[in-house]
C-alpha positions as CSV (number, residue, x, y, z in Angstrom):
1,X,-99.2,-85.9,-1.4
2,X,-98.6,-89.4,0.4
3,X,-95.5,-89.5,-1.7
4,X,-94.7,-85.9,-0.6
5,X,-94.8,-86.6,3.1
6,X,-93.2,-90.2,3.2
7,X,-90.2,-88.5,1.5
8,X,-90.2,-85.8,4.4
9,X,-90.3,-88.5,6.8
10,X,-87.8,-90.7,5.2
11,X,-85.4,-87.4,4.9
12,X,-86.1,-86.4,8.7
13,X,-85.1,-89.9,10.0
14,X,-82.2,-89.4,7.6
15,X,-81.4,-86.2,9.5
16,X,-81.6,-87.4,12.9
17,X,-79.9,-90.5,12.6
18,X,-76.8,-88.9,10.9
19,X,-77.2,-86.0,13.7
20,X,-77.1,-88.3,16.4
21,X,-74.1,-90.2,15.1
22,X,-72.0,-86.9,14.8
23,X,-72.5,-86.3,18.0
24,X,-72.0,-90.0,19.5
25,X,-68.5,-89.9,17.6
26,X,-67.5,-86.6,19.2
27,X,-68.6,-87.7,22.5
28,X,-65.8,-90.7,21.8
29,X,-63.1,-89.0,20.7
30,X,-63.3,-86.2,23.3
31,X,-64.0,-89.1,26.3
32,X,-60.5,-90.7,24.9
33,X,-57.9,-87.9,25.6
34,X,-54.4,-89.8,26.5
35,X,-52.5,-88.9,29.0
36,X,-55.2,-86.4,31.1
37,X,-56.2,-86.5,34.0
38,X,-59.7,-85.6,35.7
39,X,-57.1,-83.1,38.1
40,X,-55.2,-81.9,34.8
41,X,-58.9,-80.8,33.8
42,X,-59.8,-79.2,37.3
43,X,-56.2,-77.4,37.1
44,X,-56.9,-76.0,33.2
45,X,-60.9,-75.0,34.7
46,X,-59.2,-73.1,37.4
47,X,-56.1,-71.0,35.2
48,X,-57.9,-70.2,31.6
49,X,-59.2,-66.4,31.1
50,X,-59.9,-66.2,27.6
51,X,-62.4,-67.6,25.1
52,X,-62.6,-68.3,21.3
53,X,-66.6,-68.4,20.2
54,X,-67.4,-70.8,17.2
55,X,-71.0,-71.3,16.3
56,X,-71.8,-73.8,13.7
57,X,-75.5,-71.9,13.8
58,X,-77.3,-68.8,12.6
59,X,-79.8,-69.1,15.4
60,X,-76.8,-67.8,17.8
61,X,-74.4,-65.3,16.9
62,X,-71.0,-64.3,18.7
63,X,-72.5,-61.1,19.9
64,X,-76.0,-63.0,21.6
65,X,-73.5,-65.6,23.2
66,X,-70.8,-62.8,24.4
67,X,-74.1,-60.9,25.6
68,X,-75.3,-63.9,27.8
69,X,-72.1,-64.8,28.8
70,X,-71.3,-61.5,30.2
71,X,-74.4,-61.3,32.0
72,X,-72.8,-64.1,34.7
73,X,-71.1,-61.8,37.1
74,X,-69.1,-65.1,37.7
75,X,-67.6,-64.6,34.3
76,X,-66.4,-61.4,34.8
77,X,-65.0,-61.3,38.5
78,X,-63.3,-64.4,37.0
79,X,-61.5,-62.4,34.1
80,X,-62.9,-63.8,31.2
81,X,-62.4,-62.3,28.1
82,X,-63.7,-63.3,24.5
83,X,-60.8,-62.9,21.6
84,X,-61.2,-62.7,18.0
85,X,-58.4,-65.0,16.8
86,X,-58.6,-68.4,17.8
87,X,-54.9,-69.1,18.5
88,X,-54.6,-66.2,21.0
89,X,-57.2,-68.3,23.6
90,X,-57.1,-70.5,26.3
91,X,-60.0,-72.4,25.3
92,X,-62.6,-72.8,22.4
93,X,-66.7,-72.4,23.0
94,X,-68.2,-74.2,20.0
95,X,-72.2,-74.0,19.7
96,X,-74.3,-76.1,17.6
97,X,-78.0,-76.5,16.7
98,X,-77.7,-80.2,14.9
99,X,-80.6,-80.4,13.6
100,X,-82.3,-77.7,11.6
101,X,-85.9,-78.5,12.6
102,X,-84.1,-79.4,16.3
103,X,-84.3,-77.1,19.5
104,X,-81.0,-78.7,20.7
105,X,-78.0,-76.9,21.3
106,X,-74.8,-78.6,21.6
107,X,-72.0,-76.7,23.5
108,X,-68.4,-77.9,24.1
109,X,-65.2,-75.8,25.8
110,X,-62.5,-77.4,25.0
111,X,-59.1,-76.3,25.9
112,X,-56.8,-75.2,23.1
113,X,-53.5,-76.4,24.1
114,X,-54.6,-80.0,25.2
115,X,-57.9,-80.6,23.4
116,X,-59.2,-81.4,26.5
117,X,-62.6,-81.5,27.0
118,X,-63.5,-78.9,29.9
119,X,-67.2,-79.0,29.6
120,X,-70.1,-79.8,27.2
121,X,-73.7,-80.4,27.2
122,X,-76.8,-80.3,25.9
123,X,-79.8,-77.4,25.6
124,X,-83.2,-77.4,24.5
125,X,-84.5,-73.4,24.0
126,X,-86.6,-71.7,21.0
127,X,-84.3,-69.4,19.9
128,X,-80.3,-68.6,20.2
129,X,-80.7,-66.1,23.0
130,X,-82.7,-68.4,25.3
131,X,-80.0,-71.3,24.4
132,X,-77.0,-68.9,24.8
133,X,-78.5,-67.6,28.3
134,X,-78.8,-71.6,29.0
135,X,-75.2,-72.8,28.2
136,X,-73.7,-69.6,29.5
137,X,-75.4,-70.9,33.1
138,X,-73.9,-74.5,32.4
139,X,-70.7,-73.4,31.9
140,X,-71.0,-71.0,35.1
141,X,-71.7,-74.2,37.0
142,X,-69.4,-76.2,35.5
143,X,-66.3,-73.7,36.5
144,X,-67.9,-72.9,40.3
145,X,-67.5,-76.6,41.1
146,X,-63.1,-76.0,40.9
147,X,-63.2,-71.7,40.8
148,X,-65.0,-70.5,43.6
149,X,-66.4,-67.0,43.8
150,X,-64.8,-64.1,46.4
151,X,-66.1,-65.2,50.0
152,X,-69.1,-61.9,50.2
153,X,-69.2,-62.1,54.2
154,X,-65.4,-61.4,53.8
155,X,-66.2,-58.3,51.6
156,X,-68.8,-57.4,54.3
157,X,-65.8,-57.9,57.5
158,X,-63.4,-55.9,55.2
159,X,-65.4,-53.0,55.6
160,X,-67.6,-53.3,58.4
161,X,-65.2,-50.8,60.4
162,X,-66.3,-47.7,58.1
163,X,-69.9,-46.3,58.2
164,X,-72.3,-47.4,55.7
165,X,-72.6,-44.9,52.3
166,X,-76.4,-45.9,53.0
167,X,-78.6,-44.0,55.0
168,X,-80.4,-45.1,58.0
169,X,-84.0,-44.3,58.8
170,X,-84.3,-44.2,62.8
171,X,-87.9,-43.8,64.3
172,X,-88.0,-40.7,66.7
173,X,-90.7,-39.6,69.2
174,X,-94.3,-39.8,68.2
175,X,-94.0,-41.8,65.4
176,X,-91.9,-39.3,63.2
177,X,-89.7,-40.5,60.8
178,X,-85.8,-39.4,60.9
179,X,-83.1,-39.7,58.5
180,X,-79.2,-40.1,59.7
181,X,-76.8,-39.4,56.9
């Protein structure tokens, strides 16, 4: 049994050690991109509306991540769309869980024509929905910071000329209770 479970040990270590590694290397090769610049990156966050979805996990399928994703209403006022054929897209959402036994996810968006790294990071959730719901709000913030959202109050001016579709509930003599269409 001691033999058993110093095995499992000596395989985990094995396992998080080579996990680790991976992702060290792929945090150095994307950090060394020639000839872009941090406004190249801001300018490529701004323009891109569509999304290829690779997930190098069960735990999180395309449909769970498109699901979360859509859920920003950032997202969609952007535009974004999801395609099926990875050459057709402006950028490239891969999603990892490293380590079997792990509760990391990995994320990366990385733009197809440059290989530029537009934003990655790191999630710890219990399943793929929680972890899809998690990355799909880092890469929200990510893009807010150079894409900002409509202006609401300018929505609000737009239409502040025309009566609301809302009723209004006025209070009339004696306490009674009036509705205005």
């Amino acid at each position: 049994m001691q033999l058993l479970y110093r095995f499992l040990m000596v395989f985990i270590t094995l396992l998080t050690v080579t996990g680790a590694t991976t992702l060290a290397q792929n945090s150095i090769q994307s950090t060394t991109q020639i000839g872009v610049s941090g406004q190249d990156r801001e300018e490529i966050l701004k323009t891109f509306h569509s999304i290829f979805i690779v997930s190098r996990t069960s735990f999180a399928s395309l449909q769970v991540i498109q699901k979360e994703v859509y859920k920003k209403k950032e997202m969609v006022e952007w535009g974004m769309v999801f395609v099926e054929q990875g050459d057709k897209a402006d950028a490239v959402l891969t999603i990892d869980r490293p380590l079997a036994l792990g509760f990391d996810y990995t994320f990366s968006l990385v733009d197809q024509k440059t290989g530029v790294v537009l934003c990655s990071g790191k999630t710890i959730a219990i399943d793929g929905i929680r972890a899809s719901s998690a990355i799909a709000d880092q890469i929200v913030k990510c893009m807010k910071s150079v894409r900002p959202l409509a202006d609401k109050k300018s929505k609000k001016n737009t239409s502040a000329g025309s009566k609301s579709d809302k009723p209004t509930v006025k209070q009339g003599k004696d306490l009674d209770l009036t509705i205005d269409d």
